[in-house]
Each structure stands twice: as structure tokens, then as C-alpha cells.
N, C-alpha and C positions, 0 to 999 in steps of 0.2 A: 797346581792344577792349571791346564793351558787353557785358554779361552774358550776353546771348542769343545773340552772336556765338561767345563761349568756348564754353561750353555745348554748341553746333554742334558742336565742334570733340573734346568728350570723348567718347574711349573709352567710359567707363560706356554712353553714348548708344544701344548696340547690347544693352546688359540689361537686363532687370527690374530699375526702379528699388527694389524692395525687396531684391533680393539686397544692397546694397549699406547695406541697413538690419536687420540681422541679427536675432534677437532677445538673442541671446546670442554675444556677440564670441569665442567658440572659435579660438583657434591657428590650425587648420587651416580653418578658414574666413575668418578676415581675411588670412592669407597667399594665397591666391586671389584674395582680392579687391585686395591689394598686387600682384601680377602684371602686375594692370591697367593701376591705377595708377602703375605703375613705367613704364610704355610711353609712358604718354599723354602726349599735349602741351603739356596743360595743366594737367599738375597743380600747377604753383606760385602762378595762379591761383585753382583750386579749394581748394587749402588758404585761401589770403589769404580767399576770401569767406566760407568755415566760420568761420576767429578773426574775422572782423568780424563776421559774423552771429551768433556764439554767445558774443561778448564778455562776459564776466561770467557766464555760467551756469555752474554747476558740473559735474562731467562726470556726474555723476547726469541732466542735463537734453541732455547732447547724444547725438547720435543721429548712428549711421552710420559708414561710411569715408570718409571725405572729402580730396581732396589724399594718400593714399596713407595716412593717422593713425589711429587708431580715438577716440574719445569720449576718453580717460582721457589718450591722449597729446598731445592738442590744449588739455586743461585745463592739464599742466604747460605747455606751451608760453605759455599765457596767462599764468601764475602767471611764469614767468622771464621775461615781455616786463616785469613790473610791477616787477620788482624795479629797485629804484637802483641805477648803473655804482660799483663799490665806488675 
């Protein structure tokens, strides 16, 4: 599926793409925006291109809900992919 294809296909697709870039990640505002993404079809996609597109930034530099996560839980997710299998 090509990026444009998924994309199609996401829930988000029907909001304001800034609801989904909050300015300030509030409880009761990323749990709304998780509703969504809990439904969609694609969100295991949309996460996978958030950690490859935001590979290495720190969650000071990422932005949004993405794949169902907000900025800070996508940073650990990156930080446990890097660690070595003990």
C-alpha cells in the first residue's frame, strides 16, 4: 500500500488536520483523538510512518497523534526499539 493509498483510507481524513496536532496534549483531548484512532484501519501503518519519519527526534520535536500515540510515547517507543535484545 503506497502512502497516498493508506492515507485514503484514514479516519483522521474526515477532520481538521490540526485537531490532531493539538497545542498542548491534555488527557481529555488525546483520548478523543485515540477514539479515532482506535477504529481506524490504519493505524498500524500510520504509527510505522510517524517512528520512521520522526526517527531520532526527541519528543520535544514531534508533533501530534499519530497511529493512536502522542509525541512522548512514540519517543519511548524509538528509545526501546534501540536498545540491545539482553
Amino acid at each position: 500500500m503506497s502512502p497516498r493509498d493508506w492515507r485514503n483510507q484514514a479516519l483522521c481524513r474526515h477532520h481538521d488536520p490540526d485537531e490532531f496536532v493539538p497545542d498542548v496534549c491534555l488527557p481529555a483531548v488525546v483520548e478523543e483523538l485515540r477514539e479515532v484512532c482506535d477504529h481506524c484501519p490504519v493505524i498500524a501503518i500510520c504509527l510505522e510512518t510517524a517512528l520512521v519519519e520522526e526517527r531520532g527526534l526527541p519528543a520535544a520535536l514531534r508533533c501530534g497523534v499519530r497511529g493512536g500515540t502522542t509525541p512522548r510515547e512514540r519517543a519511548a517507543i524509538h528509545r526501546r526499539s534501540r536498545k540491545p535484545a539482553a
